[in-house]
N, C-alpha and C positions, 0 to 999 in steps of 0.2 A: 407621526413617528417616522424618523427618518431610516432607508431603507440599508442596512449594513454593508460598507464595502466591499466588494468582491477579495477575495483572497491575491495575495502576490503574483500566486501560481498562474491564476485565474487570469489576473490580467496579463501577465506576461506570456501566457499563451493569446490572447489577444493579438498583444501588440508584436509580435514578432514575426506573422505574415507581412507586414503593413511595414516593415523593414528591410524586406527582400527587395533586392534591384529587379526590375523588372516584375514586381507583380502584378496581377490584372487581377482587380476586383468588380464583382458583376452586383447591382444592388448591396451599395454598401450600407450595414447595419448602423443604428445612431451609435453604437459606443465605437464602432470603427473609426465611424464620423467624428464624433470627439476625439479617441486618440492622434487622429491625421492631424488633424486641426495643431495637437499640440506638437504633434514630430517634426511639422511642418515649420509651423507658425514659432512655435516658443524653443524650439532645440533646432531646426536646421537639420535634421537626421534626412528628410527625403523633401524631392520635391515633385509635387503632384497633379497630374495633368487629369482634367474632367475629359469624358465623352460620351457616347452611348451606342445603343446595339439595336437590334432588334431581334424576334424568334422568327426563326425558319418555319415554323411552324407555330404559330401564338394559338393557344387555346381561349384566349380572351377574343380571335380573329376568326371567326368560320370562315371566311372566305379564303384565308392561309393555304388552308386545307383542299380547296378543289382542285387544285394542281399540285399536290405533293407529291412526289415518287413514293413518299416515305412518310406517311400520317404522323407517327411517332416520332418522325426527330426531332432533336434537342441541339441543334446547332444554333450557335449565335452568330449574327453576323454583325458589325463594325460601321457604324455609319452617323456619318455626322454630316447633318444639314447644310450645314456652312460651306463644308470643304469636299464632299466626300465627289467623284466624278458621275459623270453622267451615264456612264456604261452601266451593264446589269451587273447586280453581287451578287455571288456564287458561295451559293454553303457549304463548308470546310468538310461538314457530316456526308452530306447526301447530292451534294452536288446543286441542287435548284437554283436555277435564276430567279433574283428577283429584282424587280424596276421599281424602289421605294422613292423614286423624284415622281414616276409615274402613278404609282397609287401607295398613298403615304401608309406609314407604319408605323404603331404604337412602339415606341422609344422607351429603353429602358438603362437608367445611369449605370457607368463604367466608369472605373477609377486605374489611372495605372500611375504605381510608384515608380520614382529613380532614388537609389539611395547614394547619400552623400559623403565616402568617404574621411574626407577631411573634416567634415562634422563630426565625424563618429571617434575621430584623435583625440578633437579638441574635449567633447566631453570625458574622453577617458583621463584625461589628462588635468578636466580641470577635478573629478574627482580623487586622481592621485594625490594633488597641492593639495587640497582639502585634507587629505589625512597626512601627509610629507610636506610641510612648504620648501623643504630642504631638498625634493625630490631629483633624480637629476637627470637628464636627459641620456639617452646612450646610443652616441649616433644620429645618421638622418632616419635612423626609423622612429616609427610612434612607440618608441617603447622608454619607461622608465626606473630608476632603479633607487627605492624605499625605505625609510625603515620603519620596522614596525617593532617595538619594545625594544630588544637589542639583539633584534634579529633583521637581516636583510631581505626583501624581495623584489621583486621583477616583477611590470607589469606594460603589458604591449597589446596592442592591437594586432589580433595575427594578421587580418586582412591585410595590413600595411608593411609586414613582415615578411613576406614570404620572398627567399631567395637569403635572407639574410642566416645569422646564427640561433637566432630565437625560434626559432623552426626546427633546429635540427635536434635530433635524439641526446646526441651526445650533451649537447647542451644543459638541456631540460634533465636528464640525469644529476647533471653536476648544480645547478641554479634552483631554484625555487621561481619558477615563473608559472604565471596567472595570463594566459591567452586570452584575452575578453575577442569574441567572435559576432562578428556584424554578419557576415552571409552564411546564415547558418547552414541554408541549404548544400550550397556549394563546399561545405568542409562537415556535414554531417557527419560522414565517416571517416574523420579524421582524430578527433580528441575523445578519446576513451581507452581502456584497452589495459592501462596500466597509470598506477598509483604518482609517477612524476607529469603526466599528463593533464593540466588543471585548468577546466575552460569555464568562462562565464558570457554565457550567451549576453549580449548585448541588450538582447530586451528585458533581460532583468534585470542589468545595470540602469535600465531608465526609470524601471518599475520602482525597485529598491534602492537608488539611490545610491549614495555613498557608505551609509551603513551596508547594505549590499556588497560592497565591493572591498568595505575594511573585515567584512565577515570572510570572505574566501581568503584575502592576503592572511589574515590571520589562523585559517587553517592551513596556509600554506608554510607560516612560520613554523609552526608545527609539526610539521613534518619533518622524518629523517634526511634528508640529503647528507650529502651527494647518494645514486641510490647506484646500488654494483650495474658495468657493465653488462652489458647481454650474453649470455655462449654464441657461440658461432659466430656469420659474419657481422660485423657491425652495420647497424641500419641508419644512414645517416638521415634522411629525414624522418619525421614522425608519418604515421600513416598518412596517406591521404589516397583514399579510393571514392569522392564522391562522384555520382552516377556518371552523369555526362562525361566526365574526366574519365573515366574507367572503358568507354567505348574507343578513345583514342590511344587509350595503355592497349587496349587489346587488336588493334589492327597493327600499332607499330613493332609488338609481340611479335605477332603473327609475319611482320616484315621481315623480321630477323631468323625464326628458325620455323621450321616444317612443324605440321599437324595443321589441325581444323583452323580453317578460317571465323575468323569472329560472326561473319553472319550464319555460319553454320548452329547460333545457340540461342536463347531464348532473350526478349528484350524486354527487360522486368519494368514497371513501373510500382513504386510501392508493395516490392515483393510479387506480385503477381505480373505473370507474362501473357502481355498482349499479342504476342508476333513470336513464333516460334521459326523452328527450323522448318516445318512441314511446309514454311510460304517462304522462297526463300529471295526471291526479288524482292517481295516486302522485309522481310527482314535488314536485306539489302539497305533497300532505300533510306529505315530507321537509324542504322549503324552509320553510315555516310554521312546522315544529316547530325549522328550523335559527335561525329568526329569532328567534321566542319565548328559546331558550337563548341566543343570544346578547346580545339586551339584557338578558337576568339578567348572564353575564357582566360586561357596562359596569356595571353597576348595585354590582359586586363583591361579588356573592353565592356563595356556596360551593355546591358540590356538594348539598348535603342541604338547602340550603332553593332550589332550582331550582322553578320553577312546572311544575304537571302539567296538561295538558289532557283534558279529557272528550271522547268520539265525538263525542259534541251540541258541544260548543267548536270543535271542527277541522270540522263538517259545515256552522257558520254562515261559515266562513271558507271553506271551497271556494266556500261559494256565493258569496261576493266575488269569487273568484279563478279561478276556470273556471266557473261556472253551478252551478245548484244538480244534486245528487247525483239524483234524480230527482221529476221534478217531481208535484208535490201527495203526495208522501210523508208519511208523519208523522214523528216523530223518533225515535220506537224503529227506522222499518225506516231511517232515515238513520244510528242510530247502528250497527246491525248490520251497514251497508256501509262505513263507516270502519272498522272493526273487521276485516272479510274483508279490506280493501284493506293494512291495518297488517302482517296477516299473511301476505301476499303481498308485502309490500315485507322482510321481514325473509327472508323464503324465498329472494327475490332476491337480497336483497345478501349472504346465504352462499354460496348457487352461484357468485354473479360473484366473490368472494372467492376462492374454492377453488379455480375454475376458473385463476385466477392465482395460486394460490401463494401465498397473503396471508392466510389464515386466521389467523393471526395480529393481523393489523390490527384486527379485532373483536372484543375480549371476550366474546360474548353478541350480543344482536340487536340492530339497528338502533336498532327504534324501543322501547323499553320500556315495561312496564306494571306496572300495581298497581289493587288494590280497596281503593275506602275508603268507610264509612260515610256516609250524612247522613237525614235526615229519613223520608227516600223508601226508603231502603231503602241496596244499594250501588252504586255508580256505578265504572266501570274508567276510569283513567285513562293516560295515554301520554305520555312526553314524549324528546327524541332521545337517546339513548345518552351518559354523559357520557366513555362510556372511549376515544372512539375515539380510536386511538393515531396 
């Protein structure tokens, strides 16, 4: 007896991690594995690079353990056979070297996504024609404009929209438009809030298909439009506070007029705050690295060219922003405390995670890291987590 399909829901929570630019999957599951296979393979939606890791601590390894600082951590570290340098890897959690050329480590698969924009047009697009052959383009953006019975709709890619008319308030008042949303993460708190606001996550455009996507236009038809004006001032674009984003509103905030500084407040992950006020060079260093990723974000850069910072980069910016880390230090012992403070922020924001049930929420650490070459020798660098979910 053949076993009954998962529900739409079902799968399209699935599939919609595995559409985030930049996610890192750690042991990926078989229906992951199928899904990728077809995102990849049969739609073009992301493309996918293999690798692996290893545990800082493996319980499958007793010998892990005789030099742990930290018996219990959960850090992974990054390592691939082929390429990876000869230097020691250093745990993002707990700090430990370790020498896996020198005595080998059970390997365990890493999957990390790039999602592919202009993939994500073409299928919205070929699902438009599908129920419009008549449909018509408007503009250089992905968006197009429908009919459905003998009523009009709008339907775009916001990803590929943003800066244009399709985005803004005024708009979506007056129009009937359907936002189909590829990064979910990154505009999660942007479409809700109000009844002209009509979004269709993207993984359930793949999930459901075209009936999927003639269901929403057609409750879109339906709808009253044009819908009144707002009172007061008008809001030209629709919300957009997703997280990372929201770290850079709040320093440039803070540039403009008096009161607290942004690291003076909690830095939530999934609702819960890992890093409060009470640390506040850590908080520091969180907000900095929030702000840094997110003007890459505006900038519309992908996951894999994000800018990484040095100890020395994030040690000349505390000194802006709280005082310097200690005075008349030099920069080695300045980068060695950004460095203990990094790993103390990532220490914390797994406890306050787990402590709440949210472990989940974090793929890996906070703050990330890597070793890369230059002149001098190698220099670790660090920049915020891109998977937080």
């Amino acid at each position: 007896m053949k076993a009954r399909p998962a529900p739409a829901e079902d799968e399209a929570r699935i599939v919609a991690p595995l559409l985030d630019d930049g996610r890192v999957i750690d042991w990926p599951r078989p229906e992951q594995e199928s899904w990728l296979a077809r995102l990849e393979g049969d739609l073009g939606l992301v493309s996918v690079r293999r690798t692996t890791f290893f545990l800082c601590v493996d319980p499958r390894d007793p010998e892990s353990q005789v030099h742990a600082p930290d018996p219990d951590c959960r850090g992974r570290i990054p390592f691939d056979r082929d390429s990876a340098p000869s230097d020691p890897l250093r745990c993002d959690a707990c700090g430990h070297e370790h020498w896996p050329r020198e005595r080998p480590r059970t390997l365990y698969p890493r999957v990390i996504v790039s999602a592919r924009l202009a993939s994500a047009a073409a299928l919205v697009e070929r699902g438009v024609r599908a129920i419009d052959r008549r449909a018509r383009p408007l503009g250089d953006a992905p968006a197009w404009r429908l009919a459905l019975g003998r009523k009009e709709t709008i339907a775009c890619l916001l990803d590929g929209c943003l800066g244009t008319e399709f985005e803004t308030d005024e708009f979506c008042r007056a129009h009937p438009v359907l936002h189909v949303v590829a990064a979910r993460r990154l505009h999660a708190d942007r479409m809700g809030g109000a009844p002209w606001i009509r979004a269709l996550p993207l993984a359930e455009l793949v999930v459901e298909g075209v009936e999927g996507l003639r269901r929403r236009l057609g409750e879109l038809a339906g709808a009253a439009y044009p819908y009144a004006a707002a009172a007061g001032p008008a809001r030209v674009h629709l919300p957009v506070r997703p997280e990372h984003a929201a770290a850079l509103a709040a320093v440039r905030a803070a540039e403009r007029a008096p009161g607290p500084a942004p690291w003076d407040e909690q830095y939530r992950v999934a609702g819960v705050a890992v890093v409060t006020s009470a640390q506040p060079r850590l908080i520091a260093i969180v907000r900095h690295l929030a702000a840094v990723r997110a003007e890459e974000v505006r900038r519309g850069r992908g996951a894999a060219d994000y800018r990484w910072l040095s100890a020395l980069d994030i040690a000349v910016a505390l000194d802006d922003l709280v005082g310097p880390l200690r005075r008349g230090a030099d920069n080695a012992t300045n980068e060695e405390t950004v460095d203990r403070y990094i790993r103390t922020v990532n220490r914390d924001a797994h406890d306050a995670l787990a402590a709440a049930g949210r472990e989940d929420a974090l793929d890996g650490p906070l703050i990330e890291s890597r070793t890369e070459r230059d002149e001098e020798g190698t220099v670790r660098q660090y920049a915020l987590s891109p998977r937080l979910a």
